[in-house]
N, CA, C and O of each residue as an XYZ file, in Angstrom:
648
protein
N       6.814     -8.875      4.680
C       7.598     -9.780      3.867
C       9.076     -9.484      4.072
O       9.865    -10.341      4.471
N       9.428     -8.186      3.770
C      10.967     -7.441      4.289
C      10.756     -8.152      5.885
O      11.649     -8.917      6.251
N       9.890     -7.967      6.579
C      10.507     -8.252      8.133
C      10.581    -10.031      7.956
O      11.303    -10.536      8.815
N      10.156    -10.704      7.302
C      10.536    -12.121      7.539
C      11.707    -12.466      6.517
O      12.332    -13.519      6.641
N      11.991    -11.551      5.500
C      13.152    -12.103      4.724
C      14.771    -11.832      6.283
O      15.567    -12.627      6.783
N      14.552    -10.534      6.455
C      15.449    -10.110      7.490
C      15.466    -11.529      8.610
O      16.321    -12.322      9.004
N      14.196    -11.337      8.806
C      14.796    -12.760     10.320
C      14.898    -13.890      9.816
O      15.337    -14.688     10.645
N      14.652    -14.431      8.628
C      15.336    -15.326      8.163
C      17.006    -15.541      7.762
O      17.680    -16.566      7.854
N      17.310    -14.487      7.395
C      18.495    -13.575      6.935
C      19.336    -13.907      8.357
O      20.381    -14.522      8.569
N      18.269    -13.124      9.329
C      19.406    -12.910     10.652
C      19.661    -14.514     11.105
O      20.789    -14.881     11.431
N      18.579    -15.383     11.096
C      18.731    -16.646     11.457
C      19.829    -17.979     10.916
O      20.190    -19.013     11.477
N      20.134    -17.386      9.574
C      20.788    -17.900      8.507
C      22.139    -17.685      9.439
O      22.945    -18.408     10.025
N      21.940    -16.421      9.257
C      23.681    -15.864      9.698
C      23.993    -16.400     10.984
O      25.151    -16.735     11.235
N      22.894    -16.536     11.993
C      23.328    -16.996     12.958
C      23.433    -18.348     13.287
O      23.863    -18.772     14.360
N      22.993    -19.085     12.258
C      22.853    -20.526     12.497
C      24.509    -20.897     11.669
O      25.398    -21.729     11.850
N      24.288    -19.846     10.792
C      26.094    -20.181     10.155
C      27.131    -19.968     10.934
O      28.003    -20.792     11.210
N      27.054    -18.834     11.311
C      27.903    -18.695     12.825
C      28.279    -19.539     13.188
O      29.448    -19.924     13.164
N      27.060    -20.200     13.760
C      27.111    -21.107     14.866
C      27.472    -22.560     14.762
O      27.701    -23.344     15.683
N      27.480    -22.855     12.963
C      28.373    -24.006     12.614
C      29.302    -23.736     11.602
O      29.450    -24.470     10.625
N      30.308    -22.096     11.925
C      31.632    -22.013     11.818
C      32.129    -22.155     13.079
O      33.224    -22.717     13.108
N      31.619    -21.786     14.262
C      31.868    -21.892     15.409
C      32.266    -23.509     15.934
O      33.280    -23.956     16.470
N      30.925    -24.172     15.496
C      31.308    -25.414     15.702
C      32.598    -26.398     15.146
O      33.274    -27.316     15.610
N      32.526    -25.709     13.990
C      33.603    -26.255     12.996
C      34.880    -25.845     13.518
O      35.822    -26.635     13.574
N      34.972    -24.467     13.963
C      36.395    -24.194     14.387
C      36.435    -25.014     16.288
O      37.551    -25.129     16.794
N      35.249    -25.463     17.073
C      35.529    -25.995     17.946
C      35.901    -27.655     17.574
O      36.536    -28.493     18.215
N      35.407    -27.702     16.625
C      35.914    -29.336     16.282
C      37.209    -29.475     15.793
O      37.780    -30.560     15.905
N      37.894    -28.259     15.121
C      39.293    -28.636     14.541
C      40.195    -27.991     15.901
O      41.390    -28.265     16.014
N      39.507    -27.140     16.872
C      40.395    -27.043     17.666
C      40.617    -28.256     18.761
O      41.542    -28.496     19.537
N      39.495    -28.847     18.514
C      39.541    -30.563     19.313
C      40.383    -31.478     18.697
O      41.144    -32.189     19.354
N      40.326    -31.507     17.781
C      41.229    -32.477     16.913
C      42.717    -31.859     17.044
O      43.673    -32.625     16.922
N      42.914    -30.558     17.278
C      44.250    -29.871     17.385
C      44.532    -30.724     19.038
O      45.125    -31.760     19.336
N      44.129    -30.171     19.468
C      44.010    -30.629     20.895
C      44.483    -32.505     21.076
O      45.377    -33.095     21.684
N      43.701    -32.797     20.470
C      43.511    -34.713     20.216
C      44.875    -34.978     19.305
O      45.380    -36.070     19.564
N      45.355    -34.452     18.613
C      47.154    -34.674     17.743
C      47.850    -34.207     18.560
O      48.467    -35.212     18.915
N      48.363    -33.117     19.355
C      48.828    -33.027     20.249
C      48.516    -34.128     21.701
O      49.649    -34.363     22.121
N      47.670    -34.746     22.455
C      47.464    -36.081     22.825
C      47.840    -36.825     22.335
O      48.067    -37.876     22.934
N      48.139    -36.681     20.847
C      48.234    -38.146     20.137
C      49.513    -38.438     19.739
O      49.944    -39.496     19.278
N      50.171    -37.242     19.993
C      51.741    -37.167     19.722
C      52.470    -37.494     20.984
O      53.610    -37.914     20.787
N      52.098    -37.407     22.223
C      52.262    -37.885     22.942
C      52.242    -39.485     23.449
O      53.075    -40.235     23.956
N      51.039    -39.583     23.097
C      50.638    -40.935     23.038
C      50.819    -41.709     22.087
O      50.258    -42.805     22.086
N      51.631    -41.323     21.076
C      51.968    -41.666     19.639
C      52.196    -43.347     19.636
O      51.415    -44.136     19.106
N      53.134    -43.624     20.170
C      53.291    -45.045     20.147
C      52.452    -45.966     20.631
O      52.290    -47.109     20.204
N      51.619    -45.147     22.047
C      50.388    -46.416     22.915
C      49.412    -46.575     22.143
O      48.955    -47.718     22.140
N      48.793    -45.640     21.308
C      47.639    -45.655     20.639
C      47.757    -46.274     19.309
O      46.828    -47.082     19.278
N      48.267    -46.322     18.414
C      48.902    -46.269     17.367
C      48.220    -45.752     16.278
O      47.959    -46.419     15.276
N      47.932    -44.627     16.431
C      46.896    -43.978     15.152
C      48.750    -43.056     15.218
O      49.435    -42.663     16.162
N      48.961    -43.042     13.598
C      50.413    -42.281     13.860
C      49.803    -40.568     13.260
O      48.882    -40.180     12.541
N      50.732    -40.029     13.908
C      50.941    -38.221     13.478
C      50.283    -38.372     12.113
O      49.312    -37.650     11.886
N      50.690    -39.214     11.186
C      50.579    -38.746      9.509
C      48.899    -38.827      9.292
O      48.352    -37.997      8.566
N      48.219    -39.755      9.891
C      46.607    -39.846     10.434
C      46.090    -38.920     10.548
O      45.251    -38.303      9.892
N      46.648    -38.767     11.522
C      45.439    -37.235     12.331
C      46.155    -35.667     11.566
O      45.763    -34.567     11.954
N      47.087    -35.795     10.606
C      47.305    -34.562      9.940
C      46.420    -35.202      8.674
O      46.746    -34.382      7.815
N      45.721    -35.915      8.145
C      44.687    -36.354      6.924
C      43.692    -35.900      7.804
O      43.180    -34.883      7.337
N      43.223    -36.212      8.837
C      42.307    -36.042      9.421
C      41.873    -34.519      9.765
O      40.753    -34.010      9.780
N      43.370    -33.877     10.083
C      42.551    -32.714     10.189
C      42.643    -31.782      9.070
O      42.351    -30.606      9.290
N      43.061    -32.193      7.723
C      43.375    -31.983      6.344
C      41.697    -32.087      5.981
O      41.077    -31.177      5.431
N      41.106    -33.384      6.407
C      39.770    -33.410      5.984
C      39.311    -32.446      6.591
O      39.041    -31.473      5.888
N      39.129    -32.369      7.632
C      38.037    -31.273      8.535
C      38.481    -29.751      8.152
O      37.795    -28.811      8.553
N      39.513    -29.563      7.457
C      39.755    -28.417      6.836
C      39.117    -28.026      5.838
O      38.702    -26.880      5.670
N      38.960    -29.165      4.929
C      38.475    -29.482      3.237
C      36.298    -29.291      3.908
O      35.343    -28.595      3.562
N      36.547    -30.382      4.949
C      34.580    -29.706      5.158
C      34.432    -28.664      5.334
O      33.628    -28.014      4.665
N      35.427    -27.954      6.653
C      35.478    -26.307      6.611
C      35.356    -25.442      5.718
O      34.469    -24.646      6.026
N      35.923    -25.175      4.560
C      36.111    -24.847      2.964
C      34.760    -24.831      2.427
O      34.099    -23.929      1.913
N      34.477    -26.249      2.712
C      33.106    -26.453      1.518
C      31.979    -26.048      2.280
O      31.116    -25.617      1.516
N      31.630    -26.009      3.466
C      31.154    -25.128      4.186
C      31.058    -24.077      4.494
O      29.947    -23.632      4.784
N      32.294    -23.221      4.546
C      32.549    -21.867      4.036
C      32.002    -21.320      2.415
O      31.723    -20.161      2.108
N      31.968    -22.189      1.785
C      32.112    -21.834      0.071
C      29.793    -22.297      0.294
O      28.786    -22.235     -0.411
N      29.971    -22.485      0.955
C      27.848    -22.948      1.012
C      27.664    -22.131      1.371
O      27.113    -21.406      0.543
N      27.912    -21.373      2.935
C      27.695    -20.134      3.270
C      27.855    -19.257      1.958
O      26.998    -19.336      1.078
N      28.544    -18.733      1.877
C      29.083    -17.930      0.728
C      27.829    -17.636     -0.411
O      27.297    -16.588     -0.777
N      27.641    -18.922     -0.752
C      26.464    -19.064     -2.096
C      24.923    -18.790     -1.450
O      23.875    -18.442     -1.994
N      25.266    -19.110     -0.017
C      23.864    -19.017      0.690
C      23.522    -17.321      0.883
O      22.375    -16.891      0.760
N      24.441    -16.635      1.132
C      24.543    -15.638      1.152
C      24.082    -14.435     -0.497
O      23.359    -13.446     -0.622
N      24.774    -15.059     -1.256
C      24.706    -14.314     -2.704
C      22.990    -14.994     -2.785
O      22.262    -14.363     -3.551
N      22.575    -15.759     -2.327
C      21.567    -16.422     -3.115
C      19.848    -15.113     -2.114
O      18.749    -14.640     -2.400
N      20.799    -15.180     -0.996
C      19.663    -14.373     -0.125
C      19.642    -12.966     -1.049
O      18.597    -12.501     -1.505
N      21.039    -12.336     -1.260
C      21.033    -11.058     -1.418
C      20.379    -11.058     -3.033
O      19.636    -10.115     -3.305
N      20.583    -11.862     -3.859
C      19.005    -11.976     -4.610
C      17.259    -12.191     -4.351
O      16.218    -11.962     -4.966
N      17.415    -12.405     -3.872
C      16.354    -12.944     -3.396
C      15.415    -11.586     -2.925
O      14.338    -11.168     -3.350
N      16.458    -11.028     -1.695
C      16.013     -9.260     -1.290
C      15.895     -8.485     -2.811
O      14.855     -8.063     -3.316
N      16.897     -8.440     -3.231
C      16.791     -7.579     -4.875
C      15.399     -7.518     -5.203
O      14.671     -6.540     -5.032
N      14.952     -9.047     -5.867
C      14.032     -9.538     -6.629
C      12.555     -9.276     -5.474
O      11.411     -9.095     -5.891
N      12.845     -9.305     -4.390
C      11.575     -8.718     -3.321
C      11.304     -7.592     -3.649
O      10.182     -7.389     -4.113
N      12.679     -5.992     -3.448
C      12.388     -4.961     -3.583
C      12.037     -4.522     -5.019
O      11.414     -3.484     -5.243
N      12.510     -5.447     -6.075
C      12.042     -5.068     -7.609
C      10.721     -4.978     -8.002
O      10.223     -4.221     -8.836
N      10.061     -6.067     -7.125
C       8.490     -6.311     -6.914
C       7.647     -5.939     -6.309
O       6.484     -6.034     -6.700
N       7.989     -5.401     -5.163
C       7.401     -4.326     -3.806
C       7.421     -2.805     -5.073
O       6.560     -1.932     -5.189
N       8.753     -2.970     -5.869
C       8.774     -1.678     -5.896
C       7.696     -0.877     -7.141
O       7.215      0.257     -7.135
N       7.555     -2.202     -8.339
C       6.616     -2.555     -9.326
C       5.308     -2.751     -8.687
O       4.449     -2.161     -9.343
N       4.986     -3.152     -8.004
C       3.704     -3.304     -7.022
C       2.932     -1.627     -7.073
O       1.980     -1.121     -7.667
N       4.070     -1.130     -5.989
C       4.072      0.315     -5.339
C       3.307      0.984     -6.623
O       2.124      1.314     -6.535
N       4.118      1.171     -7.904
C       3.593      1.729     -8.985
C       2.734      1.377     -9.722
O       2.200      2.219    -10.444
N       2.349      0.070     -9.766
C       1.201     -0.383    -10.365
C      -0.253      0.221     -8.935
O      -1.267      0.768     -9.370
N      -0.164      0.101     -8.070
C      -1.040      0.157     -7.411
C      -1.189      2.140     -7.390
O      -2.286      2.645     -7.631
N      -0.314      2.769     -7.170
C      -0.152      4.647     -7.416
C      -1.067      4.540     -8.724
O      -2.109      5.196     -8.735
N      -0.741      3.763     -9.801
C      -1.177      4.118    -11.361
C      -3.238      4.079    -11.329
O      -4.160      4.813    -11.682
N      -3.063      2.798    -10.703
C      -4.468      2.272    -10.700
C      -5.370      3.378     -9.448
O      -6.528      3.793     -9.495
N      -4.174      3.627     -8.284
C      -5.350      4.971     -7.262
C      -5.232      6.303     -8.367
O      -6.241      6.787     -8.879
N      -4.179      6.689     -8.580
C      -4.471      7.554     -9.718
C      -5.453      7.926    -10.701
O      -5.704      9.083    -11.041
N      -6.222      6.439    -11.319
C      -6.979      6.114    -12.325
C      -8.588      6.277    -11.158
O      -9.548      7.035    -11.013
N      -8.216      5.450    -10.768
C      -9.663      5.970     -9.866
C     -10.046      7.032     -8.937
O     -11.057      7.285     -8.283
N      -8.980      7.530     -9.086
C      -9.089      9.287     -8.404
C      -9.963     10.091     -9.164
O     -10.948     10.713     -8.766
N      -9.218      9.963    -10.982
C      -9.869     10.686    -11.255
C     -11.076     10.567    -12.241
O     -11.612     11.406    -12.965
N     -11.353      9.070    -11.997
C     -12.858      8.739    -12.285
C     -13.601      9.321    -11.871
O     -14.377     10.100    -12.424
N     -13.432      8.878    -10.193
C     -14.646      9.671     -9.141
C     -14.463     11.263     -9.269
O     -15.276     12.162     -9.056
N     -13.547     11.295     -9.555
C     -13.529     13.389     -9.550
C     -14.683     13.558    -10.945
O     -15.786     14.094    -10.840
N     -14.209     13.058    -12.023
C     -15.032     13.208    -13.045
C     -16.565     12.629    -12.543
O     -17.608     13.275    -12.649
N     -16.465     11.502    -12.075
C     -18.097     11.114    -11.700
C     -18.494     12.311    -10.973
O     -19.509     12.885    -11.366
N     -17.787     12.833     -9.866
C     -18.576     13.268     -8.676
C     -18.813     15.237     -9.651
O     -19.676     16.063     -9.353
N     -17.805     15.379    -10.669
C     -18.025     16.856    -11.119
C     -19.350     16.462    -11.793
O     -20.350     17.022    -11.344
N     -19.496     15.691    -12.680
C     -20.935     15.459    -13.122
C     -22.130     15.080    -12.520
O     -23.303     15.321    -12.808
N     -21.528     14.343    -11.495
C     -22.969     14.448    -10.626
C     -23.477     16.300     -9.903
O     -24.589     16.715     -9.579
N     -22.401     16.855     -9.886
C     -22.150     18.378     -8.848
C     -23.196     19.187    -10.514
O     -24.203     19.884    -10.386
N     -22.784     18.942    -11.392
C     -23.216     19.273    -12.817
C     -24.880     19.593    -12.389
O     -25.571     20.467    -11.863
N     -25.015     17.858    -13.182
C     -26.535     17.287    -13.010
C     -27.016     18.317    -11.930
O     -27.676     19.322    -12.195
N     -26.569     17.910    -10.582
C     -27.490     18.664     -9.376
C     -27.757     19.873    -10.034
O     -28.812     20.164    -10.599
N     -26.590     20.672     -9.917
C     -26.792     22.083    -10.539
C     -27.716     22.669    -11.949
O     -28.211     23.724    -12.345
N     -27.621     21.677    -12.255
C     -28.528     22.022    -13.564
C     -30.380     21.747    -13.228
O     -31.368     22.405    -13.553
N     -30.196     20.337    -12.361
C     -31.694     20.343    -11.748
C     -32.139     21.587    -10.803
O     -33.183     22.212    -10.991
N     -31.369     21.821     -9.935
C     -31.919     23.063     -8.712
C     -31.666     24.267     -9.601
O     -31.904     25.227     -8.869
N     -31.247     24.800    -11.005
C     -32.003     25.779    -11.942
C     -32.818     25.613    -12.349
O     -33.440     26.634    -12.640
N     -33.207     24.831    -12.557
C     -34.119     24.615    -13.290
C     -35.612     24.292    -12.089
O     -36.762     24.688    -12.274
N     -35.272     23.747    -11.296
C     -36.622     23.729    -10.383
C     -36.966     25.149     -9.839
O     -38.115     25.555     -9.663
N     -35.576     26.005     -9.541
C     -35.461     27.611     -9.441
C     -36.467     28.202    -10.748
O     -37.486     28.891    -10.714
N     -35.904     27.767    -11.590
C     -36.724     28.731    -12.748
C     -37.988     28.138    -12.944
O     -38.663     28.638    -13.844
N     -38.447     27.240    -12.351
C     -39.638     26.616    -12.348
C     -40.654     27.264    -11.215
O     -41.520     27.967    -11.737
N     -40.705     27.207    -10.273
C     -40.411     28.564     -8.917
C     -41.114     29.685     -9.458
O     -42.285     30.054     -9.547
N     -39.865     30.136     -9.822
C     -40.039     31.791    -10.326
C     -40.767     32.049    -11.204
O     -41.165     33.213    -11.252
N     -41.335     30.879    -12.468
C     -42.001     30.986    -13.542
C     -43.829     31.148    -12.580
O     -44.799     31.888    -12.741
N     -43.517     30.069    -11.667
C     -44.491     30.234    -10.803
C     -45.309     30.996     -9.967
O     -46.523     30.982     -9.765
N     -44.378     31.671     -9.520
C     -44.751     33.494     -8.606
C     -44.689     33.984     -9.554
O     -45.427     34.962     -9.439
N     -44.039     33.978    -11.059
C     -44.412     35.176    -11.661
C     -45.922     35.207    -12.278
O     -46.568     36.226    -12.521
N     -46.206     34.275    -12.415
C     -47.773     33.750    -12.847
C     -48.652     33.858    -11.422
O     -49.857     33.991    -11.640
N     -48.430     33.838    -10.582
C     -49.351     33.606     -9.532
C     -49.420     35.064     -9.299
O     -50.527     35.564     -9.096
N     -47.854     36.149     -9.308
C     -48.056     37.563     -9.335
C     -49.189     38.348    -10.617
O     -49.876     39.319    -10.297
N     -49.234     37.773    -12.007
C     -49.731     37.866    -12.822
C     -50.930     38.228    -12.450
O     -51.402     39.352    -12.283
N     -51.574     36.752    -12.286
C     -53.101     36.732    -11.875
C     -53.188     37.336    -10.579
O     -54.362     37.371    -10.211
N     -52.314     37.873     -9.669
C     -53.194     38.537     -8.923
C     -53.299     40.027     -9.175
O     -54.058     40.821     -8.619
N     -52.112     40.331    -10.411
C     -52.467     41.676    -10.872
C     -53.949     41.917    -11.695
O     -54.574     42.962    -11.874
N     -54.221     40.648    -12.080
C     -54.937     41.334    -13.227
C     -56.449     40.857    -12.074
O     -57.489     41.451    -12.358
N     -56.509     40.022    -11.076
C     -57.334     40.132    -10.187
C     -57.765     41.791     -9.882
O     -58.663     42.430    -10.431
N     -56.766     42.268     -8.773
C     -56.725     43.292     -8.459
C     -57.358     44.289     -9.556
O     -58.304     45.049     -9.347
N     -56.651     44.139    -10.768
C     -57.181     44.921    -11.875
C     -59.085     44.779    -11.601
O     -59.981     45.416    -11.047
N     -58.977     44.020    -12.082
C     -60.541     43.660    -11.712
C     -61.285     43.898    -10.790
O     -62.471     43.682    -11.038
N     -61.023     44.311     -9.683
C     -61.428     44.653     -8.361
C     -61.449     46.311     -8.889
O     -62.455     47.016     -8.810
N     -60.326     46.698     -9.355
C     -60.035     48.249     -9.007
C     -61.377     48.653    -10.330
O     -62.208     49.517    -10.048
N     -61.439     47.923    -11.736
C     -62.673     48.143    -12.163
C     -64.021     48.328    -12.096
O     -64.892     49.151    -12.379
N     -63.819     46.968    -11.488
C     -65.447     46.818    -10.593
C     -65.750     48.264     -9.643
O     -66.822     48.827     -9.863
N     -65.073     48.700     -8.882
C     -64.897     49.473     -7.904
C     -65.234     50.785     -8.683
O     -66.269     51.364     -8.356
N     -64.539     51.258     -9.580
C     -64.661     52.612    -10.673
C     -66.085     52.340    -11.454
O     -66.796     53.307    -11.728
N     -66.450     51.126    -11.773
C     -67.783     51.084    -12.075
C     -68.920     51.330    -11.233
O     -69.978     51.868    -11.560
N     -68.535     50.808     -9.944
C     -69.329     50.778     -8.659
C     -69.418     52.493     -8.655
O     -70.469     53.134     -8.687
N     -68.479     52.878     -8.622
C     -67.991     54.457     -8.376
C     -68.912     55.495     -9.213
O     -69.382     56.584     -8.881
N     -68.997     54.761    -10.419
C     -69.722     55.502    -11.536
C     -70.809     55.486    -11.809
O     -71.377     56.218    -12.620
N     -71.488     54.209    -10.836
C     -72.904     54.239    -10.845
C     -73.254     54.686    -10.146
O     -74.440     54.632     -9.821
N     -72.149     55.516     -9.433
C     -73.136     55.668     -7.958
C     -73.304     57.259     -8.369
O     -74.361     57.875     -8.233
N     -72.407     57.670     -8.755
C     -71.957     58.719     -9.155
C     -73.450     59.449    -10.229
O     -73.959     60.564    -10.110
N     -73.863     58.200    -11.339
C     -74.385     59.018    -12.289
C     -76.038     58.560    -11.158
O     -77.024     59.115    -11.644
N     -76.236     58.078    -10.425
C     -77.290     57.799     -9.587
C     -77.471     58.998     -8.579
O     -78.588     59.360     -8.208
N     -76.504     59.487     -8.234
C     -76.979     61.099     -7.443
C     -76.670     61.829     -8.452
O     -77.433     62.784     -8.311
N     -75.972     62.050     -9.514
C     -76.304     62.784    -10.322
C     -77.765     62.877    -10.984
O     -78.059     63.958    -11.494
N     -78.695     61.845    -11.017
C     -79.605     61.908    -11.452
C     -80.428     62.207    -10.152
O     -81.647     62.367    -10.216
């Protein structure tokens, strides 16, 4: 938007230029053409007092042409203002709003990091509740084996004893 206000800007200026340019080639023609005409004063009969109205006018368009430029100018350099006031209100409305959703997702994503963490303890202590029960019963298996075995032991025992 800045790069098309600028080449509009630059185009302005150069198109004004280019009809002060014109303007000063037309009054230097008409300078040119009263001097011819002062010469020629009597063959032609447009008299001196003519072509000094004449180039009195083309002075007076010059002026009011100058004084358009002028306003054309103040009117651009608002115009940029009221761009950068809005680019610049933009800028901060849009910082405010990534700001705001920064730290949504931080808050979403710590509670999701939460949740996880609280599930993989808990499937952990679910686990462990598990081997400790599966260690359980195979103690009290074993137990049972090592009984059986001392009974086995003791019958055999009071069987050659007898």
């Amino acid at each position: 938007m800045r790069n098309l206000l600028t080449n509009q800007h630059s185009k302005k200026r150069s198109s004004e230029a280019t009809q002060v340019q014109s303007i000063q080639n037309t009054e230097q023609i008409l300078r040119n053409q009263i001097a011819q005409f002062e010469i020629l004063n009597s063959g032609i009969g447009i008299s001196k007092q003519e072509l000094i109205q004449l180039l009195e006018q083309e002075r007076d368009t010059i002026a009011y042409q100058e004084e358009m430029i002028r306003m054309q100018k103040v009117t651009i350099q608002k115009a940029e203002e009221s761009f950068k006031n809005e680019m610049d209100h933009m800028r901060a409305s849009l910082l405010k709003e990534s700001k705001a959703h920064m730290e949504e997702l931080t808050k979403s994503t710590d509670f999701k990091a939460q949740q996880d963490s609280m599930a993989k303890q808990k499937w952990i202590k679910e686990i462990i509740e598990k081997e400790r029960q599966k260690g359980i019963e195979d103690v009290e298996k074993e137990k049972d084996k090592m009984r059986k075995l001392v009974e086995a032991l003791a019958e055999k025992k009071n069987r050659c004893v007898q």
